[in-house]
C-alpha positions in Angstrom: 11.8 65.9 -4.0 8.5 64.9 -3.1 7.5 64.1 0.4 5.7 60.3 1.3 5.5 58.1 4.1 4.9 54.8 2.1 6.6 53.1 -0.9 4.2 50.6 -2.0 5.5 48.1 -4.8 2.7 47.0 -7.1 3.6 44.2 -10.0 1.3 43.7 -12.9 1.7 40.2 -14.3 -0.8 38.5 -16.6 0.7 37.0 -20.0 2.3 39.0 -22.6 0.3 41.4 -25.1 -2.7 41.7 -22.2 -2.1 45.5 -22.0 0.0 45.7 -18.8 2.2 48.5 -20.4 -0.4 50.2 -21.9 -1.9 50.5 -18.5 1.0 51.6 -16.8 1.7 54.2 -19.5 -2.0 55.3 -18.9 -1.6 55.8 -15.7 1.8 57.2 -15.7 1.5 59.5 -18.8 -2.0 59.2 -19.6 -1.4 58.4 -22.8 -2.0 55.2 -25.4 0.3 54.0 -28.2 -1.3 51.1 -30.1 1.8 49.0 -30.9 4.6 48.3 -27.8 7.7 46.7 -27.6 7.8 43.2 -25.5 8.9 44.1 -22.3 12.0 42.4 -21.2 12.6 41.1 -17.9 10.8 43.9 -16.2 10.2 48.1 -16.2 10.0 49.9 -13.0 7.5 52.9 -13.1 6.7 55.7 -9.9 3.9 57.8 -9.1 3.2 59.5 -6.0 -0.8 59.6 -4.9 -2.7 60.8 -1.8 -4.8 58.0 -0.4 -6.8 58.7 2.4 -4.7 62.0 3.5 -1.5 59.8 3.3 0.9 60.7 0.3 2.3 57.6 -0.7 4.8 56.4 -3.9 3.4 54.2 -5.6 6.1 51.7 -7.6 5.3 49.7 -10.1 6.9 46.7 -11.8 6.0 45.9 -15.5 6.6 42.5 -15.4 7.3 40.6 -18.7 4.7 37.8 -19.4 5.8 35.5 -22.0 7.7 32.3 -20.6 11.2 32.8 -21.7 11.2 35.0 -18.7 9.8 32.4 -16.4 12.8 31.6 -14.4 14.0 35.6 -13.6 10.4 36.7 -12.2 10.7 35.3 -9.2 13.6 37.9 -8.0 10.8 40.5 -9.3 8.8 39.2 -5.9 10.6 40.4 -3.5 8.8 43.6 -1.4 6.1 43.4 -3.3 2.9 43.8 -1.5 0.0 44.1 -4.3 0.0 42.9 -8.0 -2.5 43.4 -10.8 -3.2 39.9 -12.5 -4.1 41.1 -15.7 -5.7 39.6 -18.8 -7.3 40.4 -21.8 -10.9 40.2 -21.8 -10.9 39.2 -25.9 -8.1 36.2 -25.1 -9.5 33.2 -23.5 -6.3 31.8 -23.1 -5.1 34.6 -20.9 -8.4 34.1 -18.5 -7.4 30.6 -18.3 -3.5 31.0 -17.7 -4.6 33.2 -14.9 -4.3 30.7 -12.1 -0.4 29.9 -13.0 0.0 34.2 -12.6 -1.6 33.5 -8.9 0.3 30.3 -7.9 3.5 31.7 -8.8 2.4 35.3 -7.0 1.2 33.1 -4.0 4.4 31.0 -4.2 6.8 33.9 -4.5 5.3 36.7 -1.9 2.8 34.6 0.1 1.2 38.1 1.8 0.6 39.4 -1.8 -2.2 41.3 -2.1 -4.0 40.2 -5.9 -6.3 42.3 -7.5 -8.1 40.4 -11.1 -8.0 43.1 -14.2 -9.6 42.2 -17.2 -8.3 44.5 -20.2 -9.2 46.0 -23.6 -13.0 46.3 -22.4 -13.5 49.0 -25.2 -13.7 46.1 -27.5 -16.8 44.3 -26.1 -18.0 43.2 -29.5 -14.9 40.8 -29.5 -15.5 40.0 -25.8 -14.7 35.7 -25.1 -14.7 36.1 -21.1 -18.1 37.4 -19.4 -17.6 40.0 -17.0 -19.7 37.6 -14.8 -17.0 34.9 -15.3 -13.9 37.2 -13.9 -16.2 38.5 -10.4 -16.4 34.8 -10.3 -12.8 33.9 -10.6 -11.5 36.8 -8.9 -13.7 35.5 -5.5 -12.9 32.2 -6.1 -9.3 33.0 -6.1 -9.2 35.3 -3.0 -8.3 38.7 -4.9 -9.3 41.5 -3.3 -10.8 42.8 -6.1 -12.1 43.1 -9.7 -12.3 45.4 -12.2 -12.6 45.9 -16.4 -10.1 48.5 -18.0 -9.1 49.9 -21.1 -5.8 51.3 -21.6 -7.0 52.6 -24.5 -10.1 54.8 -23.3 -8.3 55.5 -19.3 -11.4 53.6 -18.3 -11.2 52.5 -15.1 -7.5 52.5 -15.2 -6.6 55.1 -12.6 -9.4 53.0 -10.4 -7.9 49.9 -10.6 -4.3 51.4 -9.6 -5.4 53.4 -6.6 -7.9 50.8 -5.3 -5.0 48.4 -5.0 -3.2 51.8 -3.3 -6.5 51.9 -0.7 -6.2 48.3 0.2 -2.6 48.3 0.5 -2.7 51.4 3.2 -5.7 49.7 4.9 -3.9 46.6 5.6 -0.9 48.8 6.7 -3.0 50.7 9.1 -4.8 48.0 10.9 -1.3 46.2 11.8 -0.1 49.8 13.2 
């Protein structure tokens, strides 16, 4: 059994068929499988990290994003204390549905922690949101970050789940 001192739970929400599985499986296995299933409700994941000399688990909560699942999310909330708002970098929609992710994060866990991912940057030549446009939304939305993946290449997936990790353990340490 390995040895922690935090449990930090981490949701990724965005709408459906952004990549939030793939990124978790990334993460998790390291590995990429073009076609998923819909996630139902929602599918817990673990990993346990080191973050500044503190081992700590990280959980994370797949969270389903199409809106048939609207009214169970919010039980999903509860704990939580960071969330990846997630879209897909070749979907316009998903870029513009991302202020309904963030009310209803806000709503549900009002200390929530939100950091903007934009997925599925290895296909840039299909690209419909600037990079420039998500900085922009993610500081004019209070997250506390942003950054581009791909669940496909790993790129900057490991980054984006550890840096939520950092900030998490930062905000734990200054109130301590």
């Amino acid at each position: 059994m390995t040895s922690y001192k935090y449990t930090f739970k981490i949701l990724l929400l965005g709408d459906g068929a952004v990549g939030k599985t793939s990124l978790v499986q990334r993460f998790i296995h390291n590995k990429f499988q073009a076609g998923y299933l819909m996630t139902i409700g929602m599918e817990p994941y673990s990993r346990f990290e080191t973050i500044k000399d503190t081992r700590v688990c990280l959980q994370l909560w797949d969270i389903a994003g199409q809106d048939r699942f609207a009214s169970m999310r919010q039980i999903f909330f509860k704990g939580s204390l960071g969330a990846l708002v997630t879209y897909d970098i070749t979907r316009r929609q998903s870029f513009e549905n991302l202020q309904t992710w963030i009310k209803e994060a806000q709503t549900e866990s009002p200390r929530i922690m939100l950091m903007l991912v934009g997925n599925k940057n290895d296909l840039g030549d299909l690209r419909d949101v600037s990079t420039e446009e998500g900085k922009k939304f993610a500081e004019e939305s209070g997250c506390i970050g942003f950054i581009e993946t791909s669940a496909k290449t790993g790129d900057n997936v490991a980054d984006a789940f550890l840096a939520m990790g950092e900030q998490i353990l930062s905000s734990i340490e200054a109130r301590d």
